[in-house]
PDB file of N, CA, C and O in Angstrom:
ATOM      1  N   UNK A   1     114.086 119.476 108.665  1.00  0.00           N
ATOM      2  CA  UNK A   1     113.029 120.436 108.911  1.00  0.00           C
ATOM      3  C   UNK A   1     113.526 121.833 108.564  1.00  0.00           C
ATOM      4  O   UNK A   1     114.504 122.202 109.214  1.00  0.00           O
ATOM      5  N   UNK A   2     112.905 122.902 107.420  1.00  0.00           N
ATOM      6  CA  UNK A   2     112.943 123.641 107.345  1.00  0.00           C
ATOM      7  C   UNK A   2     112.187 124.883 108.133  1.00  0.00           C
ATOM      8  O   UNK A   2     112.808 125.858 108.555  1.00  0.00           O
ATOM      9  N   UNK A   3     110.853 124.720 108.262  1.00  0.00           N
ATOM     10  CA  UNK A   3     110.187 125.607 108.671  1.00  0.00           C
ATOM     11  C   UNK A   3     108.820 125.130 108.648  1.00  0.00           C
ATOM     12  O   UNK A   3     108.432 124.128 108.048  1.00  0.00           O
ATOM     13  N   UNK A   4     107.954 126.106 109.510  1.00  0.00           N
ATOM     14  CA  UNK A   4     106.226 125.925 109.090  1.00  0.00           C
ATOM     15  C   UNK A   4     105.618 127.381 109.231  1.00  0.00           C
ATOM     16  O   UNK A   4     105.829 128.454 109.797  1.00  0.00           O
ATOM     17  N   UNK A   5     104.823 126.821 108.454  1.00  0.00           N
ATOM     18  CA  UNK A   5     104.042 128.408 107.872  1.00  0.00           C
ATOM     19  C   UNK A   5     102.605 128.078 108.418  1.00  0.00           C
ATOM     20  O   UNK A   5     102.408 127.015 109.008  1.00  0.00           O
ATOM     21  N   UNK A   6     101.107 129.450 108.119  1.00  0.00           N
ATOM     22  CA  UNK A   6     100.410 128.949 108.036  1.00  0.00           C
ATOM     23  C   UNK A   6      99.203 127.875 107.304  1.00  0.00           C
ATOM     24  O   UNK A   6      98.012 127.727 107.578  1.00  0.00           O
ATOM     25  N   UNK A   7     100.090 127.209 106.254  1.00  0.00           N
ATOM     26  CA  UNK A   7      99.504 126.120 105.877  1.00  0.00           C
ATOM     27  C   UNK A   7     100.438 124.685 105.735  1.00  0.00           C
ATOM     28  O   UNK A   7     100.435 123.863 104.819  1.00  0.00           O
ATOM     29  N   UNK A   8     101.126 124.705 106.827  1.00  0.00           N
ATOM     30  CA  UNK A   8     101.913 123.525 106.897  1.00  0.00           C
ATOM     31  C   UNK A   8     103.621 123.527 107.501  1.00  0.00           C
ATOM     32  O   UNK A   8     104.138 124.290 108.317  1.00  0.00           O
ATOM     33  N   UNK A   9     104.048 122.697 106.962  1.00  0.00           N
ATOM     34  CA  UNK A   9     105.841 122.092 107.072  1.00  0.00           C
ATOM     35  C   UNK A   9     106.449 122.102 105.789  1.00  0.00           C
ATOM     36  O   UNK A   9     106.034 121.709 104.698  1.00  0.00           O
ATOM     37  N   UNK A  10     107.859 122.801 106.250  1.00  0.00           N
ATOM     38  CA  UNK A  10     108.795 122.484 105.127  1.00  0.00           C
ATOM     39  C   UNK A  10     109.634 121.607 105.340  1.00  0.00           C
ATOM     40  O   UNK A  10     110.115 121.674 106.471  1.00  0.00           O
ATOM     41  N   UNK A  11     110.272 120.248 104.275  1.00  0.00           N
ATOM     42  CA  UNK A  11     111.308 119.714 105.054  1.00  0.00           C
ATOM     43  C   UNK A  11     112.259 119.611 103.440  1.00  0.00           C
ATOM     44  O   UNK A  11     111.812 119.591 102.293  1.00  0.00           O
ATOM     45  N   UNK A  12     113.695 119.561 103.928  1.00  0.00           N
ATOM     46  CA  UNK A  12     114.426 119.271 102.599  1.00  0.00           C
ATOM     47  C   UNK A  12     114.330 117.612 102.415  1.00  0.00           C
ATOM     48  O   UNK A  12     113.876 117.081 103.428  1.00  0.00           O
ATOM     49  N   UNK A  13     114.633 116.760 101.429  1.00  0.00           N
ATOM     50  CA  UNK A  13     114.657 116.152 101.126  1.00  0.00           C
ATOM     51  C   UNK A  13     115.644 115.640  99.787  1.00  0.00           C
ATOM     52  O   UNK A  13     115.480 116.182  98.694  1.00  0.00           O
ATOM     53  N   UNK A  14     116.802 114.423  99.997  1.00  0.00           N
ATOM     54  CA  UNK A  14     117.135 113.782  98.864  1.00  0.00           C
ATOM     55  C   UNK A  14     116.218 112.756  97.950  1.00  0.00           C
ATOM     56  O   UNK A  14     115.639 111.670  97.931  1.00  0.00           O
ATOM     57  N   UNK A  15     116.447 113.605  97.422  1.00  0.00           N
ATOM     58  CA  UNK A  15     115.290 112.640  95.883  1.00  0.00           C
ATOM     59  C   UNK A  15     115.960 111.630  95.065  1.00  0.00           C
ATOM     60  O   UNK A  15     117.099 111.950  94.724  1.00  0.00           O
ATOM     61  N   UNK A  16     115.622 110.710  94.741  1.00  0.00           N
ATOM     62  CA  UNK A  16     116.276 109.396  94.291  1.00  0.00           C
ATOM     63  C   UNK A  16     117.676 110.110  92.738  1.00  0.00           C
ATOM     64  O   UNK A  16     117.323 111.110  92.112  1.00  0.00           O
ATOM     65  N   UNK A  17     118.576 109.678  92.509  1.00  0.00           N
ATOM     66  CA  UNK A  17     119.799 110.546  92.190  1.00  0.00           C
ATOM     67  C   UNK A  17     120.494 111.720  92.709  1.00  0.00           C
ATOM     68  O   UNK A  17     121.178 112.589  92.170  1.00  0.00           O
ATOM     69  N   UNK A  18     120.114 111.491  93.942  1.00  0.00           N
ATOM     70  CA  UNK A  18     120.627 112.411  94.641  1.00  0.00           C
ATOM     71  C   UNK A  18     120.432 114.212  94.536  1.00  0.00           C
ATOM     72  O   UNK A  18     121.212 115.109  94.855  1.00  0.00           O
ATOM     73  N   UNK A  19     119.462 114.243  94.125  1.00  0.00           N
ATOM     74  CA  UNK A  19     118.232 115.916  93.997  1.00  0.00           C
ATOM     75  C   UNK A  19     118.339 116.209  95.005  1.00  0.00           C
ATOM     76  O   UNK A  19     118.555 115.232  95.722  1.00  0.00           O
ATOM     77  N   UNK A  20     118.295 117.349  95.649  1.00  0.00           N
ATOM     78  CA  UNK A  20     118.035 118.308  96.718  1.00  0.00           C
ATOM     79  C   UNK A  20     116.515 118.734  96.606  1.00  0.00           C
ATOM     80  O   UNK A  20     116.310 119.845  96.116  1.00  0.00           O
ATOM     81  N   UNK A  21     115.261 117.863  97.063  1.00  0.00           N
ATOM     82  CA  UNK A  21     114.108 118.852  96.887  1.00  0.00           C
ATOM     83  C   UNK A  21     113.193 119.356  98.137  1.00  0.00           C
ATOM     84  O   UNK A  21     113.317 118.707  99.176  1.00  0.00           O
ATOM     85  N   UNK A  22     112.274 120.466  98.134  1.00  0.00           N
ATOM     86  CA  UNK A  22     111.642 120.652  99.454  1.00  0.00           C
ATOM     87  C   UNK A  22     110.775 120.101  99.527  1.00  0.00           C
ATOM     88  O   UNK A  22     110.223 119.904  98.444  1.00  0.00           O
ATOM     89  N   UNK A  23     110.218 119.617 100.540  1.00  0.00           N
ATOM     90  CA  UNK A  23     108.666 118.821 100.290  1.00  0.00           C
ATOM     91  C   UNK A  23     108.217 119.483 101.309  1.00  0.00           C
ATOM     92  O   UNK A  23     108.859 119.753 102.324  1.00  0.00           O
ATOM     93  N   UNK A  24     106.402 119.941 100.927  1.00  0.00           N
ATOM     94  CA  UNK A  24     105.982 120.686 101.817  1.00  0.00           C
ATOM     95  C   UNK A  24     104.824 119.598 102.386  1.00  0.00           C
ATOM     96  O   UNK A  24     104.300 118.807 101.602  1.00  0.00           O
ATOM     97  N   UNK A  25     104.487 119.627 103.753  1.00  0.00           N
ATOM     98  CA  UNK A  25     103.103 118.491 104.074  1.00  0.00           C
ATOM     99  C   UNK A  25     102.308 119.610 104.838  1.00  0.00           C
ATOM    100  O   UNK A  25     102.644 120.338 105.772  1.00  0.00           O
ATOM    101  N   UNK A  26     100.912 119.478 103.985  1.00  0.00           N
ATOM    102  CA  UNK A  26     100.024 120.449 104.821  1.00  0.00           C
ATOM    103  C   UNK A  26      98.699 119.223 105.294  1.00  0.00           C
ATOM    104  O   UNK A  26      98.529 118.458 104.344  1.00  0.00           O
ATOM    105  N   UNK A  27      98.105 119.006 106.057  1.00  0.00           N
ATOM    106  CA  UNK A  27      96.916 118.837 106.425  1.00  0.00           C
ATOM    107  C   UNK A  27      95.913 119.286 105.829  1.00  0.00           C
ATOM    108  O   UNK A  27      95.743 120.490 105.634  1.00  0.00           O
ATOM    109  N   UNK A  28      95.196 118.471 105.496  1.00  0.00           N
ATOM    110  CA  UNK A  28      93.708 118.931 104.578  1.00  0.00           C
ATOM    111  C   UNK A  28      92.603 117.805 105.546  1.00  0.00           C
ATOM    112  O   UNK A  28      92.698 116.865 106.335  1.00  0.00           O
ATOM    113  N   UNK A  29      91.652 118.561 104.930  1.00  0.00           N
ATOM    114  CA  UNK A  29      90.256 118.182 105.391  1.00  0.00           C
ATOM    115  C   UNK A  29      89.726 117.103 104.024  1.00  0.00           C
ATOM    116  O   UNK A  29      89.637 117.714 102.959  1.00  0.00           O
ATOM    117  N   UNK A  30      89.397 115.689 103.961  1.00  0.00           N
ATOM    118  CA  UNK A  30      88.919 115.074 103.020  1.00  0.00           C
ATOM    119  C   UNK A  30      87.103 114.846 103.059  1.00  0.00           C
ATOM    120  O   UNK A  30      86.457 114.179 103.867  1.00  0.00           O
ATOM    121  N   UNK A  31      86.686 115.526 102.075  1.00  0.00           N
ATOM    122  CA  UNK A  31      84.939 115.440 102.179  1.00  0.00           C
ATOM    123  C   UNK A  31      84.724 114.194 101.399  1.00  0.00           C
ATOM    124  O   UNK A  31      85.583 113.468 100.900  1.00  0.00           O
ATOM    125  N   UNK A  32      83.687 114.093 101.383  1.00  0.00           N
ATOM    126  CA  UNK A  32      83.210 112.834 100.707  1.00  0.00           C
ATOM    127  C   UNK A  32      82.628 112.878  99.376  1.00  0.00           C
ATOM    128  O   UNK A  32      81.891 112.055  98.834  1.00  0.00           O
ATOM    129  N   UNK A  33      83.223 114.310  98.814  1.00  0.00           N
ATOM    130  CA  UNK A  33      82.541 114.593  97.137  1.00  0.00           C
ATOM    131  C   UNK A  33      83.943 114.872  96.812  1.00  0.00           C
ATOM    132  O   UNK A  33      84.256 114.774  95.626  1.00  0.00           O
ATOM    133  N   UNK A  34      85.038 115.275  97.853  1.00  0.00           N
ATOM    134  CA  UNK A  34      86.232 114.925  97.215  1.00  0.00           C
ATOM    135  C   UNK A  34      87.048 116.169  97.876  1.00  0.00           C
ATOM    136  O   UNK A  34      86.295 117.004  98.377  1.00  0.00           O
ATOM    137  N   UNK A  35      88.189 116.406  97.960  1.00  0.00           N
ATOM    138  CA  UNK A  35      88.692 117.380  98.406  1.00  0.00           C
ATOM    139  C   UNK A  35      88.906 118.809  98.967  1.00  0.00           C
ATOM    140  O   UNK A  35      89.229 119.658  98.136  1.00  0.00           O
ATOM    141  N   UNK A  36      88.797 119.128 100.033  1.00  0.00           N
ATOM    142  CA  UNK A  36      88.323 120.540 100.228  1.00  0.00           C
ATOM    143  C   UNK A  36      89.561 121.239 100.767  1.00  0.00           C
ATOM    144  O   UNK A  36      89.755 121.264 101.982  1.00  0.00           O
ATOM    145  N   UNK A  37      90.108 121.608 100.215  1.00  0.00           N
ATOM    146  CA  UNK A  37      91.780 122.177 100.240  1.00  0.00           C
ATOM    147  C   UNK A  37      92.257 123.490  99.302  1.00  0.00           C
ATOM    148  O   UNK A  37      92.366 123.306  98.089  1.00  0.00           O
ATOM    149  N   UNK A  38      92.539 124.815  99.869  1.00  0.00           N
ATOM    150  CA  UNK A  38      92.703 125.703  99.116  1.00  0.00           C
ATOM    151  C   UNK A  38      94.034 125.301  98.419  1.00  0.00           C
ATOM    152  O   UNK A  38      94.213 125.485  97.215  1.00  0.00           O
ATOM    153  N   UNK A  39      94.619 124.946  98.943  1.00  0.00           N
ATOM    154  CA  UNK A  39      96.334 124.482  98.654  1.00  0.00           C
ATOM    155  C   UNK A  39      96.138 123.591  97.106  1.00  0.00           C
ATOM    156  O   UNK A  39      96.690 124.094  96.128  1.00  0.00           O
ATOM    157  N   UNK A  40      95.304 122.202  96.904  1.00  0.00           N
ATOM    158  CA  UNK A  40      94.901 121.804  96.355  1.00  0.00           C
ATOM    159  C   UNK A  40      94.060 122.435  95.171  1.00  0.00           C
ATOM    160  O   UNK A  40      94.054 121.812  94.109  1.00  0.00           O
ATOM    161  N   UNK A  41      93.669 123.087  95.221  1.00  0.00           N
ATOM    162  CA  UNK A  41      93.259 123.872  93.878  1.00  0.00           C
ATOM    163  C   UNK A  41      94.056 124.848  93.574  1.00  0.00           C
ATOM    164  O   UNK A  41      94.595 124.856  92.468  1.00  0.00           O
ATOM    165  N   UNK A  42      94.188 125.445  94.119  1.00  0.00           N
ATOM    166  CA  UNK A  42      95.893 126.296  93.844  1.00  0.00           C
ATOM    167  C   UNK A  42      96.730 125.653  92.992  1.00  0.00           C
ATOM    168  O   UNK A  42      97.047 126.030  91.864  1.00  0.00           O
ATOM    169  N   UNK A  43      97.183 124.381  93.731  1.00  0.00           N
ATOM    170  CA  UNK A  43      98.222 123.692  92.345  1.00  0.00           C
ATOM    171  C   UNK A  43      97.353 123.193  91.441  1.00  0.00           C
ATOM    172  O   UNK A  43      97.713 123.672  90.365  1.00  0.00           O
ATOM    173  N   UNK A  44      96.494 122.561  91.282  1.00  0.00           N
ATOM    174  CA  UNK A  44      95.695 122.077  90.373  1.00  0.00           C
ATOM    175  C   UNK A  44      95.843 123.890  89.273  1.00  0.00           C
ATOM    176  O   UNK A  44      96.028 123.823  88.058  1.00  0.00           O
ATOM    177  N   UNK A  45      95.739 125.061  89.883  1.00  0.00           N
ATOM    178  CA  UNK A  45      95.544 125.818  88.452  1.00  0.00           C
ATOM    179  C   UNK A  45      96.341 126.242  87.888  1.00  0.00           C
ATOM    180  O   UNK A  45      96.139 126.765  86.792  1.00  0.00           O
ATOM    181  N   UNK A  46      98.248 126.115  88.782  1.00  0.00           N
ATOM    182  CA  UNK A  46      98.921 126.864  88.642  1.00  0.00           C
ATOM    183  C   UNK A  46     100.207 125.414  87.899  1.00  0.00           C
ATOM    184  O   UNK A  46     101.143 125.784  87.190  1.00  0.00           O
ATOM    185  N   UNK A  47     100.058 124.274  88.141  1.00  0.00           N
ATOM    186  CA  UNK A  47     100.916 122.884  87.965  1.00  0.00           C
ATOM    187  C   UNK A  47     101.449 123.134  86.691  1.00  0.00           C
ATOM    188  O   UNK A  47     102.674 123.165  86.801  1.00  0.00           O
ATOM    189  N   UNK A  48     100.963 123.397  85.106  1.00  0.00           N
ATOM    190  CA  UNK A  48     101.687 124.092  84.176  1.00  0.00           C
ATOM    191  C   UNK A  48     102.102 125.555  83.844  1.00  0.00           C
ATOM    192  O   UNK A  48     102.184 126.101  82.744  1.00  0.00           O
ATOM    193  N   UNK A  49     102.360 126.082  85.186  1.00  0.00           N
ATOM    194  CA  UNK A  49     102.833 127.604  84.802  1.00  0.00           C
ATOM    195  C   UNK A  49     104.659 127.180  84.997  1.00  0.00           C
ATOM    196  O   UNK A  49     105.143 126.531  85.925  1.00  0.00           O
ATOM    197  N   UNK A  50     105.251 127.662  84.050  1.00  0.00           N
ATOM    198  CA  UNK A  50     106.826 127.621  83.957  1.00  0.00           C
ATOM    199  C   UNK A  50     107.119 129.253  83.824  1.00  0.00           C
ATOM    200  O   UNK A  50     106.569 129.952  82.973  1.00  0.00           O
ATOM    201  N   UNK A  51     108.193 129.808  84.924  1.00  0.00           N
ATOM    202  CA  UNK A  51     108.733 131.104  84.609  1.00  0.00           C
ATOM    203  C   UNK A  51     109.737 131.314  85.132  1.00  0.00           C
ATOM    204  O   UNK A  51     109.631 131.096  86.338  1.00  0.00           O
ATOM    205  N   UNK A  52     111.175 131.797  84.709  1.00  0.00           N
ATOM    206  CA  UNK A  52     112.371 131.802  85.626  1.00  0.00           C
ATOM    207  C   UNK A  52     112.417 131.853  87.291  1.00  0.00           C
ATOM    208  O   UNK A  52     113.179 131.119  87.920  1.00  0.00           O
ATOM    209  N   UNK A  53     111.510 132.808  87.942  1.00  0.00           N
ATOM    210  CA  UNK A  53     111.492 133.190  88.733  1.00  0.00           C
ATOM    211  C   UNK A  53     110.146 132.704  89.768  1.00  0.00           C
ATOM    212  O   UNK A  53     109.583 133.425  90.592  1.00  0.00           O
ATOM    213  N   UNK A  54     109.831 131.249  89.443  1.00  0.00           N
ATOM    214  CA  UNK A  54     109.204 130.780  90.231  1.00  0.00           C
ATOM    215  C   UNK A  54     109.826 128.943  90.181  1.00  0.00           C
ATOM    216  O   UNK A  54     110.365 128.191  89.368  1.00  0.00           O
ATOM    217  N   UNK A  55     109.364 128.904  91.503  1.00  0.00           N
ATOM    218  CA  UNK A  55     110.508 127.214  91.850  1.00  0.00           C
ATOM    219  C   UNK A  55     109.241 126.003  91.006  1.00  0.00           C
ATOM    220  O   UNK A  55     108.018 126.143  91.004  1.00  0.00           O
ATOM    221  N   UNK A  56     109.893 125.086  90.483  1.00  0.00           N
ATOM    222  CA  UNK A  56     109.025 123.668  89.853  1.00  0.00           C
ATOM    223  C   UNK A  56     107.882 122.934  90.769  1.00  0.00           C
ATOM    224  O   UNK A  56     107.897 122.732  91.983  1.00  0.00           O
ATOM    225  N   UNK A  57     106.965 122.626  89.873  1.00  0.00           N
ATOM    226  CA  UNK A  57     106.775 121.579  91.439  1.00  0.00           C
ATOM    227  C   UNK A  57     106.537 120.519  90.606  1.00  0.00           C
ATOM    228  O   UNK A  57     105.872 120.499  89.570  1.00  0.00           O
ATOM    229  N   UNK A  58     107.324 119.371  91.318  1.00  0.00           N
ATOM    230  CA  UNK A  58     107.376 118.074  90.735  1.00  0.00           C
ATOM    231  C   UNK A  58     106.616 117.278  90.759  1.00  0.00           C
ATOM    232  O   UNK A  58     106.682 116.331  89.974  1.00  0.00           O
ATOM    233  N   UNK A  59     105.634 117.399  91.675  1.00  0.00           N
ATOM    234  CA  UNK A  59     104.754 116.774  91.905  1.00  0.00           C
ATOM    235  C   UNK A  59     103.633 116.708  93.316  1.00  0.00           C
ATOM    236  O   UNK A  59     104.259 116.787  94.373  1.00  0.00           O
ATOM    237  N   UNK A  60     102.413 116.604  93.459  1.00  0.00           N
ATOM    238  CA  UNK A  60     101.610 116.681  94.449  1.00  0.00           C
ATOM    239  C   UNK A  60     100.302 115.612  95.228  1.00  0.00           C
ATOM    240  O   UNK A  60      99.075 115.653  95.141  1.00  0.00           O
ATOM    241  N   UNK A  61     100.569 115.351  95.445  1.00  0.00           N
ATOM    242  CA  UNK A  61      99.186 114.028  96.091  1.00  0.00           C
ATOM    243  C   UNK A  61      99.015 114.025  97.423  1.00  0.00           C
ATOM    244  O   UNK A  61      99.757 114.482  98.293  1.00  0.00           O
ATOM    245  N   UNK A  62      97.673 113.310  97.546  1.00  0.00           N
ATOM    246  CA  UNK A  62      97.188 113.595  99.224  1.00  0.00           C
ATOM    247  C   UNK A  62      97.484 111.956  99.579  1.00  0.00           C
ATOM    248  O   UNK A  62      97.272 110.981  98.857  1.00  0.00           O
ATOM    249  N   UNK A  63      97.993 112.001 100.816  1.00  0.00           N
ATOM    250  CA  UNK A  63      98.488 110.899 101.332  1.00  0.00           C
ATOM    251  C   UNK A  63      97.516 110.649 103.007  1.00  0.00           C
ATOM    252  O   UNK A  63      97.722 111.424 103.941  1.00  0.00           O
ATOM    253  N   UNK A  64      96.862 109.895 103.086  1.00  0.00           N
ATOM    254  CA  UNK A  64      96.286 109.973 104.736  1.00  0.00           C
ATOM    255  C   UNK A  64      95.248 111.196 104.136  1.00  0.00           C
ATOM    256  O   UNK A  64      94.511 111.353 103.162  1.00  0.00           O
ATOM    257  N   UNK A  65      95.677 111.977 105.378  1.00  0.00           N
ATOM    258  CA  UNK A  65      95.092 113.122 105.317  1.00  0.00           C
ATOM    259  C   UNK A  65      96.258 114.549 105.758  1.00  0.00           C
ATOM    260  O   UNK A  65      96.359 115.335 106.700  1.00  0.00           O
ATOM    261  N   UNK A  66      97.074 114.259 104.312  1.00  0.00           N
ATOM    262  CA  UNK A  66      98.055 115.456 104.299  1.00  0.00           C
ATOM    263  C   UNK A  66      98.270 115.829 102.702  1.00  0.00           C
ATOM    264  O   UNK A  66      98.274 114.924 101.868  1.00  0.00           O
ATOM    265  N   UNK A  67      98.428 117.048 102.367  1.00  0.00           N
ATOM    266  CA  UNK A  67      98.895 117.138 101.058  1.00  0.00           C
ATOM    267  C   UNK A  67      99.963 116.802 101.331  1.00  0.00           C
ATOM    268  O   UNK A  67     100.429 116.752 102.470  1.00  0.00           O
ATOM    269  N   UNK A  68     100.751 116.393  99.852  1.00  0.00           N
ATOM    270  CA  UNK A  68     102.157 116.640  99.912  1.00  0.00           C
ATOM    271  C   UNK A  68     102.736 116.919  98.962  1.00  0.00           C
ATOM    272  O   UNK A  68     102.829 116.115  98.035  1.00  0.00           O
ATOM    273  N   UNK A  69     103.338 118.242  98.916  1.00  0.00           N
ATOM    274  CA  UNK A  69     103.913 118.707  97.259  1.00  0.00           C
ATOM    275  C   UNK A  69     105.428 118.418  97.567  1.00  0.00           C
ATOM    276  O   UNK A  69     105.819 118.358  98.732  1.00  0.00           O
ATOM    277  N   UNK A  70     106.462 118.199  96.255  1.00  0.00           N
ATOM    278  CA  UNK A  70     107.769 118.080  96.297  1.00  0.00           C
ATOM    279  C   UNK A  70     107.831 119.430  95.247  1.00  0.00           C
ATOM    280  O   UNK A  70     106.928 119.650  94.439  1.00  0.00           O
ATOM    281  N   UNK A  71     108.627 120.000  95.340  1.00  0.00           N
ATOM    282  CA  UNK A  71     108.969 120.993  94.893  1.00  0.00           C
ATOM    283  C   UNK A  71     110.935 121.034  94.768  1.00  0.00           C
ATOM    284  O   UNK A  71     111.768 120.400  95.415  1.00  0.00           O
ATOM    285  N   UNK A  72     111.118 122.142  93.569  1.00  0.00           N
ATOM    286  CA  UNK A  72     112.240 122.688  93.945  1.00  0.00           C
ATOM    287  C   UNK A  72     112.879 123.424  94.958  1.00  0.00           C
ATOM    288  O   UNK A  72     112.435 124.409  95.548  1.00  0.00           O
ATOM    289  N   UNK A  73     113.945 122.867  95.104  1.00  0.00           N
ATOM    290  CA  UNK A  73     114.827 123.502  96.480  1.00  0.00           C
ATOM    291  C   UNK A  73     114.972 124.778  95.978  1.00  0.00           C
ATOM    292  O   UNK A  73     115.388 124.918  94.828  1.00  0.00           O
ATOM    293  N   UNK A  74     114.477 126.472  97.195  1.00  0.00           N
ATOM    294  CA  UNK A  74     115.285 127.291  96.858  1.00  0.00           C
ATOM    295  C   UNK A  74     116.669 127.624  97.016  1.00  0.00           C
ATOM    296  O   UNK A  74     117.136 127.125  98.040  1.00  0.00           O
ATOM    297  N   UNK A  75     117.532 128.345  96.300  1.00  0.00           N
ATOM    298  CA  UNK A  75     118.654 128.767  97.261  1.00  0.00           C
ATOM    299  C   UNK A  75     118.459 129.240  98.737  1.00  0.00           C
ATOM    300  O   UNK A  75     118.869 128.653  99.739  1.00  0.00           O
ATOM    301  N   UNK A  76     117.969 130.057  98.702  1.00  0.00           N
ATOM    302  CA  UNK A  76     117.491 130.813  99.812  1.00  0.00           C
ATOM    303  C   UNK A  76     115.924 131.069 100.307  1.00  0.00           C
ATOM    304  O   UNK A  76     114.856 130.945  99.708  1.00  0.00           O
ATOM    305  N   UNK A  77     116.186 131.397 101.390  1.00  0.00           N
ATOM    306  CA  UNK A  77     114.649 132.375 101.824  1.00  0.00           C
ATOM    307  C   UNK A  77     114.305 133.436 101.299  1.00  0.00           C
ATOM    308  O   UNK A  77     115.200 133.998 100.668  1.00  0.00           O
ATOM    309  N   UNK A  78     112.883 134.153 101.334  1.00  0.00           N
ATOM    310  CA  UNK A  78     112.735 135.148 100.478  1.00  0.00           C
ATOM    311  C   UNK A  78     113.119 136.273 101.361  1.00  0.00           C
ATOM    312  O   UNK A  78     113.438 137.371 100.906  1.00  0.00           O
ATOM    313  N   UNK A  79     113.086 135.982 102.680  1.00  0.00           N
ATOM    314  CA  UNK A  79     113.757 136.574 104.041  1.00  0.00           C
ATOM    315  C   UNK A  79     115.315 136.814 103.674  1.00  0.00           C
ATOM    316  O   UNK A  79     115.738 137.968 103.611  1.00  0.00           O
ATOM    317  N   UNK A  80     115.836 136.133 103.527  1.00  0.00           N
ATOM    318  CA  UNK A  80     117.644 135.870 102.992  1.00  0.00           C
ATOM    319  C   UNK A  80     117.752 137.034 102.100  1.00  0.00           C
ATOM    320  O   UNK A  80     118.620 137.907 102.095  1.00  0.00           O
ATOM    321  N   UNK A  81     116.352 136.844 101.078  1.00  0.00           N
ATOM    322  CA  UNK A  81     117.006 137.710  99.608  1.00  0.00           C
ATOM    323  C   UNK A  81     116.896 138.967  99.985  1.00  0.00           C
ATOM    324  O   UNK A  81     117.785 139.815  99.911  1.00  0.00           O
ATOM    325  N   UNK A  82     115.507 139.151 100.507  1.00  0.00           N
ATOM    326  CA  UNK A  82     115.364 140.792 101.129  1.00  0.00           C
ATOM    327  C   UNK A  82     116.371 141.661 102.188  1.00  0.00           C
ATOM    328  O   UNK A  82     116.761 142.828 102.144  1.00  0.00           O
ATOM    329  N   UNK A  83     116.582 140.703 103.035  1.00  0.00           N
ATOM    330  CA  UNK A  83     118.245 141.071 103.443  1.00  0.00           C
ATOM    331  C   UNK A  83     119.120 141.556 102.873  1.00  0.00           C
ATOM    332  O   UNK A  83     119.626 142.660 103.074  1.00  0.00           O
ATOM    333  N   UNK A  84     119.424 140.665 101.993  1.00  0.00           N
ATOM    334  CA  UNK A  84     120.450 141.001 101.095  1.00  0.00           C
ATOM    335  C   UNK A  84     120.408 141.916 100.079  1.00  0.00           C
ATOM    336  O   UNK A  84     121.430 142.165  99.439  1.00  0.00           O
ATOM    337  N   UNK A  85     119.328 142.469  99.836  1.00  0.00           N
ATOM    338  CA  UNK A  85     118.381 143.826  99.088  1.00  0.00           C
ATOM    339  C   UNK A  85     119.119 144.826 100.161  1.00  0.00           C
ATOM    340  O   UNK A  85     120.262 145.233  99.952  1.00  0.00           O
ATOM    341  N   UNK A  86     118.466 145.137 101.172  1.00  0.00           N
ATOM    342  CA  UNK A  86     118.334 146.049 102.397  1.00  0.00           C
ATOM    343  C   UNK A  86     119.964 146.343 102.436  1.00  0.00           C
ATOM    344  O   UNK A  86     120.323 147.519 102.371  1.00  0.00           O
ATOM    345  N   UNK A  87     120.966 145.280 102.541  1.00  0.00           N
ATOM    346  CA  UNK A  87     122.008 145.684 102.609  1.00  0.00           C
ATOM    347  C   UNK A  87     122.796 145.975 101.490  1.00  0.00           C
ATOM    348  O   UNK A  87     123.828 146.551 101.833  1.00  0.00           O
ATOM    349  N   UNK A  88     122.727 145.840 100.561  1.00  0.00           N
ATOM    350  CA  UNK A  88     122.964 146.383  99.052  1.00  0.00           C
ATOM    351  C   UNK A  88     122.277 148.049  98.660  1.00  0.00           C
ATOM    352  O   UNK A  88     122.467 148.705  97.636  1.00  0.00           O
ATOM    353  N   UNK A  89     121.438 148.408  99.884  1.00  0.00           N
ATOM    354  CA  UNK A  89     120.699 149.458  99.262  1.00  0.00           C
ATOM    355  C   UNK A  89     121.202 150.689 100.419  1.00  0.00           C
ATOM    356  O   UNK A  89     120.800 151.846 100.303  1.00  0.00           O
TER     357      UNK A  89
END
């Protein structure tokens, strides 16, 4: 268990060859015309954006009634980095 925010849980996870990845599980609401999840269209617009400075996501599907994205592990928190800003400055 990493953490929870307001749209869910973080947890780390070993990924089959031994990967370090985060997987996030949020709770969604399932309608009956099909998904009603801001989280869910979010990745749906953003799933081919590649840029140094944003983490992968490997993949996403609704399970039950939870999203669940796997993503890249960060090094750190964005809390960690800003720290480490603040004290550099």
């Amino acid at each position: 268990y990493l953490g929870r925010g307001g749209f869910g849980e973080v947890w780390e996870a070993e990924a089959p060859g031994g990967l370090t990845k985060a997987v996030k599980i949020a709770p969604v609401d399932v309608a009956e015309e099909g998904i009603a999840c801001r989280e869910w269209e979010g990745l749906r617009k953003i799933r081919d954006v590649r840029h140094p400075y944003l983490l992968s996501i490997e993949r996403f599907e609704i399970i039950g009634h939870h999203l669940v994205i796997v993503m890249e592990m960060a090094e750190r928190s964005l809390a960690d980095r800003f720290n480490e800003c603040v004290r550099q400055s």
